[in-house]
C-alpha positions as a LaTeX table, in Angstrom:
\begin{tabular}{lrrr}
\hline
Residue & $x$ (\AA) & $y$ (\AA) & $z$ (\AA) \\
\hline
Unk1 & 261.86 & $-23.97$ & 154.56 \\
Unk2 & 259.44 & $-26.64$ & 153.34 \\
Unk3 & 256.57 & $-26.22$ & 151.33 \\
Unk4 & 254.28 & $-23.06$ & 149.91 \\
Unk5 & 255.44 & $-19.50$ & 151.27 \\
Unk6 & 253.01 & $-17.03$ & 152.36 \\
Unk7 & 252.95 & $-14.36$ & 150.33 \\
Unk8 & 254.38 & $-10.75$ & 151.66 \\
Unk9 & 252.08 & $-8.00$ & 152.51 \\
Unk10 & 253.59 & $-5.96$ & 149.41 \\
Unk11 & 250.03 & $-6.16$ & 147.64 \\
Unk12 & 250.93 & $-3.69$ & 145.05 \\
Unk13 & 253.05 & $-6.33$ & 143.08 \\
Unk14 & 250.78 & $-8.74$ & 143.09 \\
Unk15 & 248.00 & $-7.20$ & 140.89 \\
Unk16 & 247.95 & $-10.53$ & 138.54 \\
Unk17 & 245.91 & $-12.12$ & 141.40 \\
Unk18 & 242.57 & $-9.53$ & 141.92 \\
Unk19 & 242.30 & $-9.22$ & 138.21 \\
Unk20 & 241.94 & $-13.08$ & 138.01 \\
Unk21 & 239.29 & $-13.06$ & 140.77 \\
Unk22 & 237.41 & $-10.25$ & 138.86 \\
Unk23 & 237.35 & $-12.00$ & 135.88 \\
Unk24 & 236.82 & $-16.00$ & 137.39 \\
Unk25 & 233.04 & $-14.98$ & 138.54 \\
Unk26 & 231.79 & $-13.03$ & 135.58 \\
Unk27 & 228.12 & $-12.32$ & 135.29 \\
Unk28 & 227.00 & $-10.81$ & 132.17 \\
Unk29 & 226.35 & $-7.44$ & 132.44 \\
Unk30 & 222.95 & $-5.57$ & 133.19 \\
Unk31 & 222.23 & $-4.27$ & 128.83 \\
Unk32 & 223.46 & $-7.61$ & 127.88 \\
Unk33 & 220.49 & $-9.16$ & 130.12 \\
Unk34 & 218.20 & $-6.43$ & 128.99 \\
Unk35 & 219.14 & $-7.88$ & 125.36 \\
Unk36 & 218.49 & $-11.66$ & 126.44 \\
Unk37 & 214.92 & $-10.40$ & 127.82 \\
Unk38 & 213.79 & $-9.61$ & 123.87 \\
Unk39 & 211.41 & $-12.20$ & 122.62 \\
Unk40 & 213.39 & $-13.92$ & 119.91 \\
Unk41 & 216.44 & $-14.26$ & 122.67 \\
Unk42 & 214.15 & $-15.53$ & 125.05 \\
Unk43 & 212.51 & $-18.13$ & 123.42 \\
Unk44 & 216.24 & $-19.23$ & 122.15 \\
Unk45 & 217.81 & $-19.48$ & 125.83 \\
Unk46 & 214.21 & $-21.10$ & 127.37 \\
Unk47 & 213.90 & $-23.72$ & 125.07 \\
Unk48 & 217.90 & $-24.93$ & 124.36 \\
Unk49 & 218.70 & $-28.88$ & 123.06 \\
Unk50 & 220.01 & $-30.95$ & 125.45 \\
Unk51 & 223.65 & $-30.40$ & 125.81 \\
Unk52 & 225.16 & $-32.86$ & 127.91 \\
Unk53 & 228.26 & $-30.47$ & 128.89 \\
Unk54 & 226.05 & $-28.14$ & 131.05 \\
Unk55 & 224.61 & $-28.55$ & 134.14 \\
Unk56 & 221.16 & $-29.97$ & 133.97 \\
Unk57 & 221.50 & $-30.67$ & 129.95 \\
Unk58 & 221.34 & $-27.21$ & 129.19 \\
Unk59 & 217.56 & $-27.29$ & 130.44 \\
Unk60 & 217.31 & $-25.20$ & 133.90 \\
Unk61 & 218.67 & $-21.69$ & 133.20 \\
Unk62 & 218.14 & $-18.27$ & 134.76 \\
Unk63 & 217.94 & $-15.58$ & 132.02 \\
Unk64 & 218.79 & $-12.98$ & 134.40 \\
Unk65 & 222.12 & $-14.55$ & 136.42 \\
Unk66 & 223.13 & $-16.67$ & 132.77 \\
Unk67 & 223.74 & $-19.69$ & 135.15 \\
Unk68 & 222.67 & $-23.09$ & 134.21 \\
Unk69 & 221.21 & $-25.29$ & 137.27 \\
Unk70 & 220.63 & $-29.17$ & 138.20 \\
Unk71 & 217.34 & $-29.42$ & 138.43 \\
Unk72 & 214.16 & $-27.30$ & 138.63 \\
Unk73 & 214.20 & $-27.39$ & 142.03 \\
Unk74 & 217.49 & $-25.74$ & 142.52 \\
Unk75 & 216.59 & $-23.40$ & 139.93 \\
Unk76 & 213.13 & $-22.56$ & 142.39 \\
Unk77 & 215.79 & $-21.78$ & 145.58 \\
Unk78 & 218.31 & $-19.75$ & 143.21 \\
Unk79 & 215.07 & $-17.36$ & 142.35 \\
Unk80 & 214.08 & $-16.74$ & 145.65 \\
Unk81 & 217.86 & $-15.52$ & 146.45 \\
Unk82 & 218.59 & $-12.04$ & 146.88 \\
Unk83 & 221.25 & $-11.96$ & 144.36 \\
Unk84 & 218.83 & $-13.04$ & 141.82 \\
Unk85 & 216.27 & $-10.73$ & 142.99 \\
Unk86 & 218.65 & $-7.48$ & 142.71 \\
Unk87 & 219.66 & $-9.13$ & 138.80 \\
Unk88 & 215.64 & $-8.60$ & 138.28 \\
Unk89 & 215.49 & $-5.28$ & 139.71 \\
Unk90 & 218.42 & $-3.99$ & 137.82 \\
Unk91 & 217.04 & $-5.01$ & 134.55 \\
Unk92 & 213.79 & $-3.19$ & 134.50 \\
Unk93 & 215.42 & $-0.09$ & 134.64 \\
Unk94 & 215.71 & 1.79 & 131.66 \\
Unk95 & 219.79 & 0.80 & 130.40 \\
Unk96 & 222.35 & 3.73 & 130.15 \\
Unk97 & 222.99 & 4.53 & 126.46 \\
Unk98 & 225.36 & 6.80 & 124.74 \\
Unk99 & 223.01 & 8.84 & 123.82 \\
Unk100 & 222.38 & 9.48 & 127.61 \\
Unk101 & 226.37 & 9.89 & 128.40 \\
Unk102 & 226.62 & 12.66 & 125.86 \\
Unk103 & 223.72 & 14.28 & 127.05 \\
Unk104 & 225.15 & 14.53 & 130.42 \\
Unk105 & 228.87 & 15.60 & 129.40 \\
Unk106 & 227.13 & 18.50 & 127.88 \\
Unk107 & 226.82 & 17.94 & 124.43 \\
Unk108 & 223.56 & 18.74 & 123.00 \\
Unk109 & 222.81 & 16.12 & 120.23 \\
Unk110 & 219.45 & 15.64 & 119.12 \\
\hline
\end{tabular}
């Protein structure tokens, strides 16, 4: 046979190829956010130098999603997404500390 095989239906052996689509689209996660969203960090990700390796030069990002954009205006339709507005939602609740995992195993730690 000529060119590319399919691949068999035995999934199981190859796991190599869902951890490599877990990790390819990586959004930082909801505390790490939270953390960006303190003053100092803020001001720091708003107002970057122009970098001419990112999209944009470095000057259109989303806080919330950490993805850098062309242009304003595609930074405009990206907020309006739903994605984006579920990113906002998540980060003004209250983040999950250790403290709170403890509590809820059942040790009493004060």
């Amino acid at each position: 046979m000529a060119g590319k095989q399919r691949r068999k239906h035995h999934l199981a052996k190859h796991k190599h190829i869902g951890r490599s689509r877990k990790t390819k689209h990586y959004a930082r996660d909801i505390d790490q956010v939270i953390n960006d969203l303190e003053p100092q960090n803020f001001l720091k990700l708003t107002n970057q130098p122009i970098c001419e390796d990112k999209p944009g030069l470095g000057q259109y990002y989303c806080i919330w999603c950490s993805q850098y954009y062309v242009n304003q205006h595609t930074l405009n339709v990206h907020q309006r997404s739903k994605e984006h507005k579920k990113r906002v939602k998540a980060s003004k609740q209250e983040p999950y500390t250790i403290k709170d995992s403890l509590m809820y195993g059942g040790l009493n730690i004060s």
